[in-house]
VOGU-3710 file (C-alpha; in Angstrom, 3 decimals, decimal comma):
1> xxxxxxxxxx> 145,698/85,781/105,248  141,914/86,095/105,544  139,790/86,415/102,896  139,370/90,187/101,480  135,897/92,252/102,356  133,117/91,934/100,022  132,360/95,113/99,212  129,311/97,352/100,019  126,371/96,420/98,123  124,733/99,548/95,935
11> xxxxxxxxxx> 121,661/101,011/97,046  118,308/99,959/95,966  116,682/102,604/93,029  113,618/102,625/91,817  112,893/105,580/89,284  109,514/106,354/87,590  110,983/107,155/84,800  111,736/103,586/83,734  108,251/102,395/84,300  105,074/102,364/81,958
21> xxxxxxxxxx> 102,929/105,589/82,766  99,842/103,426/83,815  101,602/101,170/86,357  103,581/104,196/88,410  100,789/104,803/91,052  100,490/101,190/91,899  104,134/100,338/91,730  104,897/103,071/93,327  102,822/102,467/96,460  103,815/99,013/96,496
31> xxxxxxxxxx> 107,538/100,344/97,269  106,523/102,553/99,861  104,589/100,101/102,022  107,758/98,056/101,680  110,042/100,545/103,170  111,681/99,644/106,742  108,928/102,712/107,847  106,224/101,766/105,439  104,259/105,180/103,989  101,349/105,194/101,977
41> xxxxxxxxxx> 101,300/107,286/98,548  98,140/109,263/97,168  98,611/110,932/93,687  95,859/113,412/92,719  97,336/114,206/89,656  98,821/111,449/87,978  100,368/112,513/84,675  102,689/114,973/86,906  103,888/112,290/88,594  107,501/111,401/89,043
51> xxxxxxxxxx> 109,639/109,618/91,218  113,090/108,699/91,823  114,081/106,918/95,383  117,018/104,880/96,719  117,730/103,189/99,666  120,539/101,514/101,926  121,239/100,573/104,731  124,172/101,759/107,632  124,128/99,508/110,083  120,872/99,657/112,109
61> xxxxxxxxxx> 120,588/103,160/110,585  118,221/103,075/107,240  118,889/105,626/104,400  116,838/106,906/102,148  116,963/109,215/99,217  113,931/110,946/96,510  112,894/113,410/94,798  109,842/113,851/93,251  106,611/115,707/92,264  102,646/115,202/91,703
71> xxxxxxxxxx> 102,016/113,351/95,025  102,070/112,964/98,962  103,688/110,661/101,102  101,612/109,802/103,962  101,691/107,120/107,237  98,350/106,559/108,725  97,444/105,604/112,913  97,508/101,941/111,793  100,736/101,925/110,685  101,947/103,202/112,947
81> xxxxxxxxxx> 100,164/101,034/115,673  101,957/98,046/114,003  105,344/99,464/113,966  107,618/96,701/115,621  110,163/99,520/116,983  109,742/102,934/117,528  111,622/105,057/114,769  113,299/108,451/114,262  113,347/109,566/111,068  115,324/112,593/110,104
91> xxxxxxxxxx> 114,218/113,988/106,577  116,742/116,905/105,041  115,961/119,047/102,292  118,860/120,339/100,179  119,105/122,838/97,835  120,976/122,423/94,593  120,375/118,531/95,222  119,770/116,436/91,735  119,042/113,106/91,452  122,172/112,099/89,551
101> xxxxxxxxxx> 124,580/114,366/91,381  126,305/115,359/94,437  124,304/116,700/97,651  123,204/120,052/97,674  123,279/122,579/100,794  121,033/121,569/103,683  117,963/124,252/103,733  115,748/122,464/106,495  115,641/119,644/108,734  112,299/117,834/109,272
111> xxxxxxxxxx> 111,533/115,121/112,054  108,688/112,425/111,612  108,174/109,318/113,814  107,236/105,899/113,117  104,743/106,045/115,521  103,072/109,228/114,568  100,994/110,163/111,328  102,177/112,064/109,201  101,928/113,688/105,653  104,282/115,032/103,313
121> xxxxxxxxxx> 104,103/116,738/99,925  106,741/115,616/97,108  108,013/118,987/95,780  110,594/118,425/93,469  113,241/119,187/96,269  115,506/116,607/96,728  115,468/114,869/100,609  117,288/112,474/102,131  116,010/110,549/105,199  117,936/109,010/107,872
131> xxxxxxxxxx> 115,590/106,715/109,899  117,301/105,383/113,888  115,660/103,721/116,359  114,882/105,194/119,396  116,518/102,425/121,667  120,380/103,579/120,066  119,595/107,081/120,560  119,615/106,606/124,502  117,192/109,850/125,213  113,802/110,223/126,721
141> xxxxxxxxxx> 110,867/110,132/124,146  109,840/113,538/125,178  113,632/114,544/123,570  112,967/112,518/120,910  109,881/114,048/119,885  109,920/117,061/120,912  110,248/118,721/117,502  108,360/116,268/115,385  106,701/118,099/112,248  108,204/121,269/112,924
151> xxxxxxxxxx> 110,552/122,624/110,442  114,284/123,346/111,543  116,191/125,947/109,822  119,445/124,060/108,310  121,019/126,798/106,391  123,409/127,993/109,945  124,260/126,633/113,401  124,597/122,979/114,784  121,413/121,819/112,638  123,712/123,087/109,632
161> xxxxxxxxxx> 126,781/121,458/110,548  124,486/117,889/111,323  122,854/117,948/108,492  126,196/118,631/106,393  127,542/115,686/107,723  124,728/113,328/107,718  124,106/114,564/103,835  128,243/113,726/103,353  128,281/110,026/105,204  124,891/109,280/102,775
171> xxxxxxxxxx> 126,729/110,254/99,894  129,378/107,528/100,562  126,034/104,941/100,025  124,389/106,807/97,472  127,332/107,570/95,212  128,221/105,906/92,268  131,219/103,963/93,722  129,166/103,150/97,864  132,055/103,191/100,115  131,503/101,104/103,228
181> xxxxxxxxxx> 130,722/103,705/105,922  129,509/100,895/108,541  132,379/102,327/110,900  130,136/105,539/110,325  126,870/104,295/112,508  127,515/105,083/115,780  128,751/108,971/114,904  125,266/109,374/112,793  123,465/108,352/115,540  125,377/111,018/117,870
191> xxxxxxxxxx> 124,661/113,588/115,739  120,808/112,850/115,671  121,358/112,973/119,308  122,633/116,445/118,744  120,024/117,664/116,695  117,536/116,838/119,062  119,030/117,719/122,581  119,852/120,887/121,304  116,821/121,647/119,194  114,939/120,811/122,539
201> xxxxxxxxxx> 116,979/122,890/124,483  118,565/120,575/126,585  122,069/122,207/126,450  123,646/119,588/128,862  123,127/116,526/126,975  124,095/118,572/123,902  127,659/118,776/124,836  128,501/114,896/125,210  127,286/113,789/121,478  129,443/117,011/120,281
211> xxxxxxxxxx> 132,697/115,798/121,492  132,013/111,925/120,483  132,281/113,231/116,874  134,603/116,000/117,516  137,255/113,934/116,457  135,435/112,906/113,282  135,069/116,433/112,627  138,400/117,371/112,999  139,901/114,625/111,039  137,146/115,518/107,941
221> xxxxxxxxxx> 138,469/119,284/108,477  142,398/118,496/107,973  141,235/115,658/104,978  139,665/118,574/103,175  142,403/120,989/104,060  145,372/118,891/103,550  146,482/120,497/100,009  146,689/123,989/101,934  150,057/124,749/102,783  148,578/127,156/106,027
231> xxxxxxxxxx> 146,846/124,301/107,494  148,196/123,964/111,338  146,514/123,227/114,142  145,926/126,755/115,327  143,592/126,922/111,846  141,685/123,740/113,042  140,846/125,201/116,746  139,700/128,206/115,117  136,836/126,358/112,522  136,272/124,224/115,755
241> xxxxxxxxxx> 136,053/127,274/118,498  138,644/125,198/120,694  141,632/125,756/122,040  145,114/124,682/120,488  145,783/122,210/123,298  142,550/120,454/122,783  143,069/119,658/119,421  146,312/117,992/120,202  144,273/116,025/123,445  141,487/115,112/120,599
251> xxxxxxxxxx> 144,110/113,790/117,939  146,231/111,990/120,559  143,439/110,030/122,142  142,757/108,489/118,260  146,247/107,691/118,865  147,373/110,933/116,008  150,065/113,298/115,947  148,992/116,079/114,052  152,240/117,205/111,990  152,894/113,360/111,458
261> xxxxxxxxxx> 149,787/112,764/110,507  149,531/115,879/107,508  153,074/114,780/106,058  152,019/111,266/105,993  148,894/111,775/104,042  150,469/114,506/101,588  153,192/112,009/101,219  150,846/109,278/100,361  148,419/112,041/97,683  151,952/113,062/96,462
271> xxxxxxxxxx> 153,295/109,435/95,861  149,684/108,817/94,154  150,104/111,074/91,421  153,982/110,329/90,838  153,114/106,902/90,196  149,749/107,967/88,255  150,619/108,377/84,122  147,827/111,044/83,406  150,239/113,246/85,677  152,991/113,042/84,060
281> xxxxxxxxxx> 152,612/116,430/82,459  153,488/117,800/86,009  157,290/117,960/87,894  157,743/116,592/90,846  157,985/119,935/92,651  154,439/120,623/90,867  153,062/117,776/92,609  154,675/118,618/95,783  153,128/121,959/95,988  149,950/121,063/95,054
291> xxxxxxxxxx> 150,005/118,848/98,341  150,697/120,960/100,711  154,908/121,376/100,418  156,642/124,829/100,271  160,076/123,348/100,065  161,406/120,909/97,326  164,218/119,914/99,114  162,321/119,289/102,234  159,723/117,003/100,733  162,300/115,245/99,010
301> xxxxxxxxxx> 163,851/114,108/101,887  160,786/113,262/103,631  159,544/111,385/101,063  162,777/109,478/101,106  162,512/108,578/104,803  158,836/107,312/104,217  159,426/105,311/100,999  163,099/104,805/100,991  164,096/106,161/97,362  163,125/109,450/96,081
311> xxxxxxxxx> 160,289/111,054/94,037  161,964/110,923/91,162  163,132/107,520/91,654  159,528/106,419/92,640  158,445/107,843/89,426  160,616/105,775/87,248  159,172/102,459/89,699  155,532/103,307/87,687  156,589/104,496/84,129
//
């Protein structure tokens, strides 16, 4: 057997907070102009100044994270002149966002390049940046930048559902237990290619990026819905605004069945808890139904098939 995967490093954090008051401004800037897309950092009022940001890395895709207040972020012609690649970076503002917790809703979508100047003005909403280069995103600079510094309303619409997920795969990196999303890289960068052939209007280029992740999506959709006993495929064409027999054409080229696929992963939550001693307080038909089974008799027997004994037999395995 081969050696087992290391697993993902954590991010990098650096928070004000931890630092004397004197040495945040210089510290601080130090950072910034360290960053894969160094950024300059001017504070006019210092004693309001505060600053959390992490970073990580997906790939060839860079993360970042902050929130902050009392200062602007800026990158200047020269650094941009001596960028070694051409950049995209993708900043999202959420609301509800905190440092310390999960992501918020997605309120607006901002696009900067690492060839352009810029400024921005740290407002105590939290942002997360995803930074690509322009060679993996395989469109014409005038795509590319054809929205740069121009606000994009996130709160509806494809920018909504891109920023959703890019907000969800950088909570995998930025969470307290980082989950290695590197199979993740190439469906971020096909939904930046979204975002910007649709946001530019180009409709036709729109529609290949949309079904490269379509099967993402769909398999995100029945992950979140699996403990609903209503979940069927007709319910996933719906959210998707496809038809029935596209879903199944979707699922089967990933190699899926869809009904095999649901009882399989119930099976697996449901064998979880049986085995898990803080659920003891629930019967096996509580467990059951919580999962997604509206028969007893019918997940017993399935479970059987899949595990060879029976819940309640299973359970005894783990007391």
């Amino acid at each position: 057997m081969g050696e087992p995967a290391a697993p993902p490093s954590p991010p990098l954090v650096f928070d004000t907070r931890g630092t004397a008051p004197r040495d945040r401004i210089a510290l601080t800037r130090e950072i910034a102009r360290g960053l894969p897309t160094p950024v300059d950092l001017v504070a006019p009022e210092p004693d309001r100044f505060r600053l959390r940001v992490a970073t990580h890395r997906l790939g060839t895709i860079s993360l970042l994270r902050n929130q902050g207040v009392g200062a602007s972020v800026s990158r200047n012609e020269r650094m941009s002149r001596r960028a070694p690649h051409a950049r995209l970076i993708v900043g999202i503002a959420e609301r509800g966002g905190a440092p310390d917790g999960a992501a918020g809703r997605p309120t607006e979508l901002m696009l900067y390049s690492s060839r352009r100047s810029y400024v921005a003005r740290l407002d105590g909403v939290r942002r997360t940046f995803v930074s690509v280069d322009y060679d993996d995103l395989r469109l014409p600079a005038r795509i590319v930048e054809a929205r740069l510094h121009r606000p994009i309303d996130a709160r509806s619409g494809i920018p909504n559902v891109v920023a959703t997920s890019l907000l969800a795969i950088a909570d995998l990196r930025f969470g307290e237990r980082a989950v290695d999303a590197s199979p993740l890289t190439r469906p971020v960068i096909e939904l930046v290619r979204t975002l910007l052939t649709v946001t530019a209007g180009d409709e036709f280029r729109a529609r290949e990026p949309m079904r490269a992740t379509l099967g993402e999506r769909i398999l995100r959709f029945m992950e979140d819905g699996l403990a609903d006993p209503s979940l069927n495929v007709g319910v996933v064409a719906r959210a998707h605004h496809i038809s029935d027999r596209y879903v199944y054409a979707i699922l089967q080229s990933m190699g899926i069945v869809f009904g095999d696929w649901v009882r399989g992963r119930r099976l697996e939550e449901c064998a979880a808890m049986l085995s898990d001693p803080s659920s003891r307080a629930l019967t096996v038909s509580d467990i059951a139904f919580r999962w997604g089974f509206r028969d007893h008799s019918a997940f017993s027997r399935a479970f059987h098939r899949s595990y060879g004994v029976t819940p309640s037999e299973w359970r005894r395995r783990w007391s």
